[in-house]
N, C-alpha and C positions, 0 to 999 in steps of 0.2 A: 364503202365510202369513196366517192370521187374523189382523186390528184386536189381537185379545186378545194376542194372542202378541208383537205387535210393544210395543205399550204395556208388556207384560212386560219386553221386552230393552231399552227405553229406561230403564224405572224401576233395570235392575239396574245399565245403565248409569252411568248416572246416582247410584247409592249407590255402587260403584268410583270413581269421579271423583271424588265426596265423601272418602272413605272413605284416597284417594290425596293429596288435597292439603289438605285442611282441616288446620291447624298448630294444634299441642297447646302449652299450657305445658312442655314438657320438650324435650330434644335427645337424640338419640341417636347412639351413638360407633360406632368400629366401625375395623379395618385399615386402613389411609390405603396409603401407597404410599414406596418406598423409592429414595432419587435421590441419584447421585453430586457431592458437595460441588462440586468443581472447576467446575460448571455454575454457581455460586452466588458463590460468592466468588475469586478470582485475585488475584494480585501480577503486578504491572509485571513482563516479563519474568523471571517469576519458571520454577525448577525445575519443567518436566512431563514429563519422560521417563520419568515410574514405571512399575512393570508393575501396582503395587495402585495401589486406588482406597478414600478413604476415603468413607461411605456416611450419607445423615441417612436418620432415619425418622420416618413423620409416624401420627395419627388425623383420621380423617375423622369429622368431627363435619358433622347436621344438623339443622335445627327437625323434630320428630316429627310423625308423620302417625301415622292410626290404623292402616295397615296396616304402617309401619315400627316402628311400637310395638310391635305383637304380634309382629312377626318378630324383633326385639333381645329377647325375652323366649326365644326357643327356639333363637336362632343361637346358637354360641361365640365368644366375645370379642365381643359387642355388648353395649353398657350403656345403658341409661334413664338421667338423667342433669338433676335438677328444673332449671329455670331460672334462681333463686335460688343454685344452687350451683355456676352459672356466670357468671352477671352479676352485678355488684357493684348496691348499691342506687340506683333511682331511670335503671338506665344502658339507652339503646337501639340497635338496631344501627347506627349509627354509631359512638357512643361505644365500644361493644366492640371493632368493626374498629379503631377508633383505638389504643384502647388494645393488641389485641394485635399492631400492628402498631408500636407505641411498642418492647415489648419485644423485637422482632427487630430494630430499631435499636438499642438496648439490648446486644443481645447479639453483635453484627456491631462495638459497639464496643468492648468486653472481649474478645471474640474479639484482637482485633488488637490492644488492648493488652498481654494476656498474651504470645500470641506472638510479638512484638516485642519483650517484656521478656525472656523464655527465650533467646531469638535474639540476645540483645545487644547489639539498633540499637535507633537512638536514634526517638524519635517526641515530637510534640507535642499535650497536650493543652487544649485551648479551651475554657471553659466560656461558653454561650450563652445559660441563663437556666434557669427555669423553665417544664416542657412542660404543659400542662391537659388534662388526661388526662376529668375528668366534669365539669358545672357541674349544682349541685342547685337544682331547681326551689323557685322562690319566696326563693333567697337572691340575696346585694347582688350576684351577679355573671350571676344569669339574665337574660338579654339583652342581657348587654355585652361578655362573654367567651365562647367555643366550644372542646370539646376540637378541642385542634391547634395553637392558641394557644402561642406561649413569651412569659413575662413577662420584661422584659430589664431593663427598670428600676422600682425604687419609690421614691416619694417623689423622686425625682434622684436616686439613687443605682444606681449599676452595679450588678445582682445578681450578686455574684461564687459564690455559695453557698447549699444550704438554709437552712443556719443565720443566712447572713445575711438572707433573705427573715422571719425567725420571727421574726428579732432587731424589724426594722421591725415587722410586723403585733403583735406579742403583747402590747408594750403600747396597740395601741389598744382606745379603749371604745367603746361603741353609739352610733353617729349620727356618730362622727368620719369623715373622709374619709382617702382614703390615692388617691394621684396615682401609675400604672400605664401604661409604653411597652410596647406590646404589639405583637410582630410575626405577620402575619398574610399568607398568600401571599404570604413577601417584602416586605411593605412593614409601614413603621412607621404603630403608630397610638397617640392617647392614649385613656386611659379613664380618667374621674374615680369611684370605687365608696363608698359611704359602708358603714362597718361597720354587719352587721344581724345578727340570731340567725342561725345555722346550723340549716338544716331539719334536723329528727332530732336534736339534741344539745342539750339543754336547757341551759339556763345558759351557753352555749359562744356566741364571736360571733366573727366573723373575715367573709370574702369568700363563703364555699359553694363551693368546688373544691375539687378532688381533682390532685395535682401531681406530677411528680419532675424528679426531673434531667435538663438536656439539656445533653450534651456531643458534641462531636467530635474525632478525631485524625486529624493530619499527618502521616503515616508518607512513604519515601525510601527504596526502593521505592513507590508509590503503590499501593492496596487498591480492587479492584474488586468493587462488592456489586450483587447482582441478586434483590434479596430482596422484589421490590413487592408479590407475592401471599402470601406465607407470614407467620404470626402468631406470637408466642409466645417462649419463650427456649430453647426446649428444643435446638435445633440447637447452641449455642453451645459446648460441647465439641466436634462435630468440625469448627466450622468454625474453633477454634484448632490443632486438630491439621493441617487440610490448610493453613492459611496456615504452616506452621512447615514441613510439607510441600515449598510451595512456595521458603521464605527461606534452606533449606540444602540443601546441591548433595548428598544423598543422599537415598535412597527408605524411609522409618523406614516404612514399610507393609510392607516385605520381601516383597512379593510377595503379600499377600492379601486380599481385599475384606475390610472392614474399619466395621461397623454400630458405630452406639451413638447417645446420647442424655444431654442433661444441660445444666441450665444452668450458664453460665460465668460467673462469680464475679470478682469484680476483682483479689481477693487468690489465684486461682487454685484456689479450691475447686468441685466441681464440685456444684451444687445436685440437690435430688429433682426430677420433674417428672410429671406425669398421662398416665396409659395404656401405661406402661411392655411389660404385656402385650401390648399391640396392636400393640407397635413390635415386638417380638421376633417376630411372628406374620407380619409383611410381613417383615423380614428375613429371618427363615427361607425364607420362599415364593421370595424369589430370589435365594438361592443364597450367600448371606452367611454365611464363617468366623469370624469375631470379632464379639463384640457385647458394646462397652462401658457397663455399666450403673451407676448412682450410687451409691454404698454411703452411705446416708446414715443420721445418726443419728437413732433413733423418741425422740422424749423422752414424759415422764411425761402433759405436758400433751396430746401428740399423742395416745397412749395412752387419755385421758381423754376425748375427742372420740371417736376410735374407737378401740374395744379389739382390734379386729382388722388394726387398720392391719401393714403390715411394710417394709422398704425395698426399694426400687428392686431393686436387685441379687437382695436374695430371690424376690420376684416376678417378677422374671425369670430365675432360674434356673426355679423353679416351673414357668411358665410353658414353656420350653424342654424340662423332663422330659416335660411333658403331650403336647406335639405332638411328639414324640420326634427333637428338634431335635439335627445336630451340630453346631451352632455353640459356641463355646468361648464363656461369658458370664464376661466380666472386671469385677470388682468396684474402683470407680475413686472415692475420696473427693476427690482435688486430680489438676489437671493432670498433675503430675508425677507422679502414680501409671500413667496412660497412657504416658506417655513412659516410662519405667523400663521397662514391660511392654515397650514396643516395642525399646526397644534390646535386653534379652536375649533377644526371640524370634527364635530361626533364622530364616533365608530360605527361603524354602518353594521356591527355585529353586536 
């Protein structure tokens, strides 16, 4: 092999190499993988004799390359997918992982509030502060607070509530101090913040974080969760069906694998959530009869953002015509529209 020939195969090398791993401002999405609930979440000696099995579905989201960019332009069901329209502002891969590992906490604890509450035992709930989900660069809390952060008291006072958190801060003004217990890997710390502008919001002054609620419940049976790698709320429908599953000594699966998607709601509604298609696309692939989809309502405003928007359930039927799916796609606004389904479906044995 000629000098010339070899320098050729390095150089082309070498632009593949580039071409593979050099990361773009965008993500791209695509069929994730579908996994039996019971691996995720159990009950203390709870019901597992079923012959069905209830089933999450996920999207494989990753940072864009140039050859994975061109290839989600000509595959089906890959999406391009800007940056901005998946991180919130100012936020980086931490605070993402954080955050979307906030809402599978989140949703593992409505999971098991609802079905506890349909089940008719009793459970306790704790409220444990406030979790810090972003801190915005150059406000009063950059490099005093980190998402992951729960604020547990202000001023001395127990945070028993959002509302109570808003009550203290909302009348402070610029330069005032506000006195903050913050738990951190388990241990208590203080942190003294003086009130400064909030970056991005003009006239507005408060700490610069971004927050929500952080609770826990006591349940009897005891709830076993195995959630360290998964992100997101979107599992939270079936992982109240398969703990309702396990809390009553019958099989409400009747016998069928059993897909779907949707966040779980506190008041038992079941939320829209992102890539609907792509979840029906791996459940179809293995082998999945039912796929519970969110029937959620499109308002004016949504409408007005995108005029082509449609709900969950639509695009997922849609989407199951296209790949000429049989799975049966169940349109589910609240829990209890699942349930209903399940009790009048025959047993498939």
């Amino acid at each position: 092999m000629s000098n010339k020939a070899k320098v050729l195969i390095l150089l082309v090398f070498f632009i593949f190499f580039g071409l593979s791993f050099y990361r773009l401002d965008y993500y791209v999405t695509k069929p994730g993988g579908t996994y039996n609930v019971s691996e995720f979440i159990a009950i203390q000696n709870g019901d597992g004799d079923d012959e069905g099995a209830f089933f999450m579905t996920t999207v494989a989201m990753g940072r864009a390359t140039p050859i994975s960019y061109a290839m989600a332009k000509v595959m089906d069901y890959y999406e391009v997918i800007k940056m901005e329209d998946v991180r919130q502002e100012e936020e980086d891969d931490e605070e993402y992982n954080i955050r979307q590992l906030k809402y599978m906490t989140d949703s593992t604890f409505n999971a098991t509030y609802v079905a506890f509450n349909r089940a008719g035992l009793e459970y306790q709930v704790t409220y444990k502060g406030l979790y810090v989900l972003n801190v915005l660069a150059g406000g009063a809390a950059d490099g005093e607070l980190k998402p992951g952060d729960e604020i547990v008291e202000a001023n001395n006072q127990r945070i028993e509530n959002l509302e109570m958190f808003r009550e203290i801060i909302t009348p402070k003004k610029k330069g005032e101090e506000i006195q903050l217990v913050v738990k951190r890997d388990d241990k208590l710390i203080d942190r003294t913040l003086i009130i400064d502008d909030i970056p991005g919001a003009k006239g507005r002054y408060g700490i610069g974080i971004t927050y929500s609620e952080s609770k826990s419940i006591k349940t009897d049976p005891k709830v076993t969760v195995k959630t360290e790698d998964i992100g997101g709320p979107s599992a939270g429908m079936m992982f109240t069906l398969e703990l309702l599953n396990q809390l009553i000594d019958e099989d409400i699966t009747k016998g069928y694998k059993i897909a779907g998607t949707g966040e779980m709601l506190e008041d038992g509604t079941v939320g829209r959530i992102g890539g609907i298609d792509k979840k029906v696309v791996t459940a179809d692939k293995e082998g999945m009869e039912i796929f519970f989809a969110p029937d959620d309502e499109i308002t004016e405003a949504m409408l007005e953002y995108n005029p082509n928007i449609v709900s969950n359930y639509e695009l997922a039927k849609k989407t199951a015509k296209e790949i000429d799916s049989n799975m049966k796609i169940v349109p589910v606004k609240t829990i209890d529209d699942a349930i209903n389904y399940l009790q009048s479906l025959e047993s498939k044995n």
